[in-house]
C-alpha distance (Angstrom), angle and dihedral (degrees) to the residues before:
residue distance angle dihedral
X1 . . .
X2 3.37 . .
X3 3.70 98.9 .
X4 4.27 88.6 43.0
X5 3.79 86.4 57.9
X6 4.37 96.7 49.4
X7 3.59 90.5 50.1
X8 4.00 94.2 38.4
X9 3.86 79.6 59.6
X10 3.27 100.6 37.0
X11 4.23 92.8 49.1
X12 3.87 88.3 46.4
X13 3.95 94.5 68.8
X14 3.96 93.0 42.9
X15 4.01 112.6 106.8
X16 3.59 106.4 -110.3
X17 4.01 115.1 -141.4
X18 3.76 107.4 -158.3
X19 3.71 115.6 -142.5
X20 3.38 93.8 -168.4
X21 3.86 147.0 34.2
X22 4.02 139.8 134.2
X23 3.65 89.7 -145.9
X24 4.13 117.8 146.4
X25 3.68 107.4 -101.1
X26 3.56 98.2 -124.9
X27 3.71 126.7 43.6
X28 4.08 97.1 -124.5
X29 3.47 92.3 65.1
X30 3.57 83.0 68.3
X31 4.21 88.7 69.0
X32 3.63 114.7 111.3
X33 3.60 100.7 14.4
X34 3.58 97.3 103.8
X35 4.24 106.7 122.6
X36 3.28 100.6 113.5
X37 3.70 94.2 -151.5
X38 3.14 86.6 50.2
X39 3.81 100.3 57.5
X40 3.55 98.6 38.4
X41 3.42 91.2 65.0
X42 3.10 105.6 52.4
X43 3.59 97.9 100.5
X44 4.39 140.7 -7.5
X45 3.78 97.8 2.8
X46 3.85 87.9 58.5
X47 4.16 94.9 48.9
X48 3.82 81.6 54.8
X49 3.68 92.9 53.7
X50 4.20 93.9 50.7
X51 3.71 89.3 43.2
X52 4.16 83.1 57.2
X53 3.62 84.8 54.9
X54 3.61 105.4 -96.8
X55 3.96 119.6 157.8
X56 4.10 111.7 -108.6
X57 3.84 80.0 -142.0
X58 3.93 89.9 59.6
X59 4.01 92.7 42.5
X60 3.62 90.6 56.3
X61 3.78 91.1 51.3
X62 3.62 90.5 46.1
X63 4.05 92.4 52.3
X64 4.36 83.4 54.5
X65 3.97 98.9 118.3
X66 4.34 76.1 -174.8
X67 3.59 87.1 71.7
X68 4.02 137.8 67.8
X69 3.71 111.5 -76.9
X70 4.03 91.5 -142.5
X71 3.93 92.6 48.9
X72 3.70 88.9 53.1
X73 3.69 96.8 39.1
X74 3.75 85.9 54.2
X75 3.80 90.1 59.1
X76 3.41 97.8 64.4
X77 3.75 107.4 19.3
X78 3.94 89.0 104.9
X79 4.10 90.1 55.3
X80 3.85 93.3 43.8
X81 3.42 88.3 54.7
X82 3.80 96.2 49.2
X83 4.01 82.5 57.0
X84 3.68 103.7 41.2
X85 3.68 99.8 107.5
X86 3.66 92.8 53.6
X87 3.56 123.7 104.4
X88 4.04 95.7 -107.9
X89 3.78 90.5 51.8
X90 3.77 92.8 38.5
X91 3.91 88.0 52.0
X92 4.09 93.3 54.3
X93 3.71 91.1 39.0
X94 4.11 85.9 53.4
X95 3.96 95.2 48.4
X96 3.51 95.6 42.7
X97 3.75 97.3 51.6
X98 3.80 87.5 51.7
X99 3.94 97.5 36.1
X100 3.26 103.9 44.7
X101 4.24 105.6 9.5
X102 3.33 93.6 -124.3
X103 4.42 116.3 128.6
X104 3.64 99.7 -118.4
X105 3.83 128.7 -64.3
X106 3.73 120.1 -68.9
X107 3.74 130.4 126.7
X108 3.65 98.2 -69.3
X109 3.53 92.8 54.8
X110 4.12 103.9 31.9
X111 4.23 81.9 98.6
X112 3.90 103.5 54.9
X113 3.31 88.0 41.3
X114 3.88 102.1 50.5
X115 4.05 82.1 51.5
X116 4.21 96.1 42.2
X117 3.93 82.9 50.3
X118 3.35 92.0 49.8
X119 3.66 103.8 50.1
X120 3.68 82.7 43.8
X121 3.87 93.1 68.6
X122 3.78 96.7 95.7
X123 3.61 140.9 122.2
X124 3.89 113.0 -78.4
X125 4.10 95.3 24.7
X126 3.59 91.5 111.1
X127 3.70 85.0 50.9
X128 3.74 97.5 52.1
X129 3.80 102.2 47.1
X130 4.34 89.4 49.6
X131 3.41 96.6 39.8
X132 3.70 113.9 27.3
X133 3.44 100.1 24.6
X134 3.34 110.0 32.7
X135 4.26 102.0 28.2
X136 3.87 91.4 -130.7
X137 3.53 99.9 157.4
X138 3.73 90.4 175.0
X139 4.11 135.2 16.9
X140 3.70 125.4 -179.7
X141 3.97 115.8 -146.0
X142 3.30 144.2 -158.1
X143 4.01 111.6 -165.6
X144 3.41 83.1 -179.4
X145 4.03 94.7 -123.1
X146 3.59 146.6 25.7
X147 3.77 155.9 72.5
X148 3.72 106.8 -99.4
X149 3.81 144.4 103.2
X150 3.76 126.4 -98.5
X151 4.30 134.2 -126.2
X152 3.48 83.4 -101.5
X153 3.82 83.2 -168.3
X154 3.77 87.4 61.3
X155 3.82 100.8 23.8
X156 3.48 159.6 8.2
X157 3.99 127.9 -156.9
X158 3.59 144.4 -117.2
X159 3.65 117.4 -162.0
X160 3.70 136.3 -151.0
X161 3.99 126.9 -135.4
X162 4.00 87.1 -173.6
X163 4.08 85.0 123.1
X164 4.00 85.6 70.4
X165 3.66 98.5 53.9
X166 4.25 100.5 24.2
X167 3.28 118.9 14.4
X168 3.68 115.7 -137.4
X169 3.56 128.8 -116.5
X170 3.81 87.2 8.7
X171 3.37 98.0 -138.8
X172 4.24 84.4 64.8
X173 3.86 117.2 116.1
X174 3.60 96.2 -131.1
X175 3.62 96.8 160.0
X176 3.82 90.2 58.7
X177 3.73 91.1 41.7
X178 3.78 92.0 51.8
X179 3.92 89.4 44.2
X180 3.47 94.9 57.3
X181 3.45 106.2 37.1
X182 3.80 93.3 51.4
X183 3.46 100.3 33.1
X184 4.12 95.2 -124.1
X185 3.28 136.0 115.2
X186 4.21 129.9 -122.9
X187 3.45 112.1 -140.7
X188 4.09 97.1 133.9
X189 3.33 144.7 13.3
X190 3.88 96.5 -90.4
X191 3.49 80.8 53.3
X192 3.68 89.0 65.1
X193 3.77 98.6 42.7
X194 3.82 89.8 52.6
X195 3.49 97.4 56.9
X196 4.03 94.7 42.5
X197 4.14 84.6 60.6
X198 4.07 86.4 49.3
X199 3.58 90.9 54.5
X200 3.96 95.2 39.7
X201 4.10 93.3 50.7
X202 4.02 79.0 46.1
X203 3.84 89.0 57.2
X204 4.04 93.6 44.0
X205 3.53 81.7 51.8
X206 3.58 97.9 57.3
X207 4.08 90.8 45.6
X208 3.95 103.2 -85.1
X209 3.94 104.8 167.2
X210 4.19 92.9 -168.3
X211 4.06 148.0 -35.6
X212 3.79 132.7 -68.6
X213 3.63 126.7 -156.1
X214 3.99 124.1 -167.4
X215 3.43 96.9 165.4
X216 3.49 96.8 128.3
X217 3.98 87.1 82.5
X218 3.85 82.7 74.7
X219 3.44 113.5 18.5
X220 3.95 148.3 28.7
X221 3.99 100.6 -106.8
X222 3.46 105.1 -140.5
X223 3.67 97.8 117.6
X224 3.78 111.3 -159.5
X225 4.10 122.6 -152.6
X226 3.39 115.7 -100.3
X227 4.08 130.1 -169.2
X228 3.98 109.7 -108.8
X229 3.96 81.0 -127.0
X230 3.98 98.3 63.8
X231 4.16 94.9 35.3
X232 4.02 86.9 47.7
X233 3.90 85.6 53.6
X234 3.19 92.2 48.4
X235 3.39 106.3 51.2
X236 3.86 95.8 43.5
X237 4.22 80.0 59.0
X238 3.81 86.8 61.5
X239 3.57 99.5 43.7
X240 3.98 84.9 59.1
X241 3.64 95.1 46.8
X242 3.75 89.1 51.5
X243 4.05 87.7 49.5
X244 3.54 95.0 52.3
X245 3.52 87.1 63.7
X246 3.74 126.1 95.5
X247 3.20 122.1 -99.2
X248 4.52 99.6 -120.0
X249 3.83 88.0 42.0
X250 4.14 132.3 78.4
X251 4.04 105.4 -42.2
X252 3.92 92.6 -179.5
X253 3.59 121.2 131.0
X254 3.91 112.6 -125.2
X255 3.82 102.7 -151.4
X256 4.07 113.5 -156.1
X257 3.48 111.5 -120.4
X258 3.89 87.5 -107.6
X259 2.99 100.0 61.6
X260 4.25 94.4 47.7
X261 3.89 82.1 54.8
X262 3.89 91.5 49.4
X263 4.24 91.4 42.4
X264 3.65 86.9 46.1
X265 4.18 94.4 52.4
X266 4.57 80.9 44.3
X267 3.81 87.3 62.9
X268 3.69 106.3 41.1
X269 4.06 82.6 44.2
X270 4.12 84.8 58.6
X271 3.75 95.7 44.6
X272 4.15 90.0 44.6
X273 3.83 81.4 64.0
X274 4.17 100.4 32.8
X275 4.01 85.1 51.7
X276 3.79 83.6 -119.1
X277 3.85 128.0 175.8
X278 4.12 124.7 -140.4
X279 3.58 118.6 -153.2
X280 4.51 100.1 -155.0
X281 3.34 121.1 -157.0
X282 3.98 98.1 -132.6
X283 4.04 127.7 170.9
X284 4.01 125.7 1.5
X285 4.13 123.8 43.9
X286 3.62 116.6 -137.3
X287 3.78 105.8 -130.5
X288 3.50 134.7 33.6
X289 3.70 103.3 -73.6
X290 4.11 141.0 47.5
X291 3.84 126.3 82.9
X292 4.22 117.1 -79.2
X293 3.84 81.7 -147.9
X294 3.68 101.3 66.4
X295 3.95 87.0 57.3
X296 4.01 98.1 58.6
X297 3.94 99.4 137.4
X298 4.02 81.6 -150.1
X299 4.06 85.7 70.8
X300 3.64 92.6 69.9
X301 4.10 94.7 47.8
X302 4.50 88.8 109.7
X303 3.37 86.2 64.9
X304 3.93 106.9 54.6
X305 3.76 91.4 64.2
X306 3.77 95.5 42.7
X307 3.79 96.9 51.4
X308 4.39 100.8 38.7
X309 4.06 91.3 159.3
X310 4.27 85.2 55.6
X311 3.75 110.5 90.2
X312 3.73 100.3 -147.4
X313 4.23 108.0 -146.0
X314 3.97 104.1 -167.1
X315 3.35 113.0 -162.9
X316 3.36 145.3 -139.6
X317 4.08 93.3 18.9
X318 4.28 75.6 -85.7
X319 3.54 80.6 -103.3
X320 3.06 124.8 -144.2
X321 3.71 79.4 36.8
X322 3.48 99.8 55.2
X323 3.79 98.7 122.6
X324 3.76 78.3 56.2
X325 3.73 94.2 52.6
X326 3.86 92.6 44.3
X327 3.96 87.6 61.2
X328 3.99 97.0 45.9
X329 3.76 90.5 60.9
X330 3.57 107.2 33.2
X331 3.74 80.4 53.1
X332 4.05 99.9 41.8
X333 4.00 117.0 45.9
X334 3.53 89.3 -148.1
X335 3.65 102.6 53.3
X336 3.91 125.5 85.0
X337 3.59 155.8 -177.2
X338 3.81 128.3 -103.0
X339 3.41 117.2 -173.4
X340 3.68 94.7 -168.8
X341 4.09 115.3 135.5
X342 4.08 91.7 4.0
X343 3.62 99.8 98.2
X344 4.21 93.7 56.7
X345 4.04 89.4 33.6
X346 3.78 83.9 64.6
X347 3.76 116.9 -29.3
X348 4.14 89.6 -163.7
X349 4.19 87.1 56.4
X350 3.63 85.6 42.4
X351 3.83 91.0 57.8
X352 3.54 98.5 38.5
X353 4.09 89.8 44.9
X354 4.24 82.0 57.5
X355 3.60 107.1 48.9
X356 3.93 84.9 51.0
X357 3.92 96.6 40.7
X358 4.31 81.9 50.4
X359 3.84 85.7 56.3
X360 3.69 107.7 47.7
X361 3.70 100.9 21.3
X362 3.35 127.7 76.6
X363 3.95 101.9 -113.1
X364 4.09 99.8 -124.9
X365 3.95 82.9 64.3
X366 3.34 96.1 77.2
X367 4.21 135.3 83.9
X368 4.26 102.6 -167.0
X369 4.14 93.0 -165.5
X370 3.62 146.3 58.6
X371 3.63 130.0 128.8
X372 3.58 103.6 -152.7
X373 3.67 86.0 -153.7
X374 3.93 139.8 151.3
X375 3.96 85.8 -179.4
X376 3.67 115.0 80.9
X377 3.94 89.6 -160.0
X378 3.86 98.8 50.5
X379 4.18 94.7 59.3
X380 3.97 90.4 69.9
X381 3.76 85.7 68.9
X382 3.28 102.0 41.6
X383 3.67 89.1 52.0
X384 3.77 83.8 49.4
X385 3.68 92.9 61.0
X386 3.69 94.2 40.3
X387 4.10 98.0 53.7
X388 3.99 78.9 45.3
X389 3.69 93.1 53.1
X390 4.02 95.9 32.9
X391 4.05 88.5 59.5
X392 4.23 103.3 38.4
X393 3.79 85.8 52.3
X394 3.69 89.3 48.2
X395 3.84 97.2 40.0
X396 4.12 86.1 46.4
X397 3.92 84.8 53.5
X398 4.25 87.2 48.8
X399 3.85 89.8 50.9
X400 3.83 89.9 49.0
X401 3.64 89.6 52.7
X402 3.51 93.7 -122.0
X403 3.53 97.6 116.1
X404 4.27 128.9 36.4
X405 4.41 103.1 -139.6
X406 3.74 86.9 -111.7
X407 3.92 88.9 59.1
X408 3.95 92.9 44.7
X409 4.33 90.7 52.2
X410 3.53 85.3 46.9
X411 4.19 93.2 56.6
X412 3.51 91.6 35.3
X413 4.06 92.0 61.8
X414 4.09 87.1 37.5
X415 3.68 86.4 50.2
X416 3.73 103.9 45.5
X417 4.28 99.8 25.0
X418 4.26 117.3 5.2
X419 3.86 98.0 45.9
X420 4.05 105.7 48.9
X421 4.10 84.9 36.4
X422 4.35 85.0 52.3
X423 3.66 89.0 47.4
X424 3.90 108.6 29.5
X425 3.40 101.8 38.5
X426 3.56 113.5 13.0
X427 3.70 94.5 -117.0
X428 3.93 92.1 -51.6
């Protein structure tokens, strides 16, 4: 206990970068979003509450900022509390005790709260909870979309190419969109390509640090090579089908699964020679739907050979695959752990996932924190539960002798600050 508690304190005063967050880029997005109901639920906690068995019906009644907050508390008080004691309601429980010093939301709380959150919804709130309260001196984000600059004093970005290998919604004229906005026209598959590196050297432009992929919400990743030949066929095929279209009805472009493989190979052939990082979404779906399979980290080991300059970031431990994950990159030098969304998917797994990670991986591998979180409040409890898990594991390693205390502080600021800057950033 005593060793838990030095290196609790210890891991509490380390700067924390981030490696990942869905936060909005700029704080005045943040205006008007201030139902707490509302916000809460925008992601995790509510997956819990329609695994419990609530209705999607009733969840979208509950998320209503039009209607009573009581009424729609009451709706789903039952479900919350079948989920408390997991590590999404455990997180929000966490901030909001130390936010707001209220214990927890339930019913006889749901009313301060609403009000606290409320008067909460200010300019520089965003600020307080990363910097002051949480000692994030950097996090990385990925607001999924968009053209636009970062607070590089808060942030800096990751951005996805999905649009060149799935198109997303489906129904989105991406062609035209890319046409326009980049003055070209697609005709071919080098067409395609071309454009892609106009809108990456855009993104680098506007302060992109590396790639994301979360195409295992679609897809299996395994990504097979393809001859330039067959994925060029291809693709012309799907241009036609999109022309023969009319005009008022679905312009999306339905890319074979070829030519995704082939587009996918393109871009990790461009970062291999930028010295680019990708940041794959590996292991458990947020939501209730998509298919665990398709997010096997193991899928994506023809790749880590074929692209050695690409630092490969997998995240969330791929759990339940981590014993999977733990093998890819002690095997591969350029393939490593992100901890980011494991400690609130199940902080237990998380722990266990650690102490092995610390014994087969080399410990500059590993990145202990992201939040994974569109809500600014939420990531002070996960952070919570991550310093918590960071120093048991470590204090567990001290009793074991396996570690002196001096080693453990030392991991716990690669984990949680050296490492993710080293691989992320380059020591930005």
């Amino acid at each position: 206990m005593e060793e838990y508690k030095e290196i609790l304190d210890y891991i509490r005063q380390v700067p924390v970068i981030d490696t990942h967050e869905h936060l909005v880029h700029s704080e005045d997005l943040l205006q008007g979003r201030d139902d707490v109901l509302q916000e809460f639920l925008i992601h995790y906690m509510s997956s819990d509450l329609i695994s419990s068995g609530l209705c999607p019906e009733v969840l979208a009644i509950a998320r209503d900022s039009e209607r009573d907050l009581v009424y729609r508390w009451k709706l789903i008080e039952d479900y919350w509390e079948f989920c408390r004691h997991t590590g999404y309601a455990r997180a929000l429980d966490d901030s909001i005790r130390e936010i707001y010093g209220i214990d927890g939301i339930r019913g006889s709380t749901i009313e301060e709260l609403g009000e606290k959150f409320r008067e909460a919804n200010r300019p520089g709130h965003m600020r307080e909870i990363l910097k002051d309260l949480c000692n994030i001196e950097l996090a990385i984000i990925d607001p999924w979309t968009g053209r636009f600059e970062c607070d590089r004093s808060l942030f800096r970005r990751v951005w996805q190419p999905q649009n060149y290998i799935i198109p997303m919604p489906p129904e989105f004229d991406i062609v035209g969109w890319l046409e326009e906005t980049y003055a070209v026209e697609i005709r071919s598959l080098n067409d395609w390509l071309k454009v892609f590196e106009m809108e990456l050297d855009e993104n680098i432009s506007n302060g992109i640090v590396g790639l994301k992929s979360v195409l295992a919400y679609h897809r299996p990743i395994r990504f097979e090579e393809v001859s330039l030949d067959d994925a060029a066929t291809a693709f012309r095929k799907a241009l036609e089908e999109r022309g023969r279209r009319r005009p008022d009805r679905n312009r999306g472009l339905l890319i074979p699964e070829i030519v995704q493989d082939y587009v996918m190979h393109y871009i990790l052939s461009v970062a291999n020679e930028r010295g680019l990082f990708i940041q794959f979404h590996t292991g458990f779906l947020e939501g209730n739907r998509g298919i665990l399979s398709n997010s096997n980290p193991e899928l994506l080991e023809n790749l880590f050979s074929k692209y050695p300059r690409v630092k490969f970031d997998l995240f969330h431990i791929g759990y339940p695959y981590w014993g999977v994950t733990a093998a890819l990159a002690k095997t591969y030098p350029n393939v490593f752990i992100d901890m980011c969304w494991s400690h609130i998917i199940s902080p237990v797994s998380a722990r266990n996932a650690l102490s092995d990670f610390l014994d087969a991986v080399p410990f500059n591998k590993i990145s202990g924190f992201g939040g994974d979180y569109a809500i600014v409040d939420a990531i002070y409890g996960h952070l919570k539960i991550a310093r918590e898990n960071i120093a048991r594991v470590l204090a567990d390693k001290i009793g074991d002798s396996t570690l002196t205390v001096s080693q453990a502080v030392r991991i716990a600021e690669r984990l949680l600050h050296d490492n993710p800057k080293e691989i992320l950033l380059n020591n930005l």
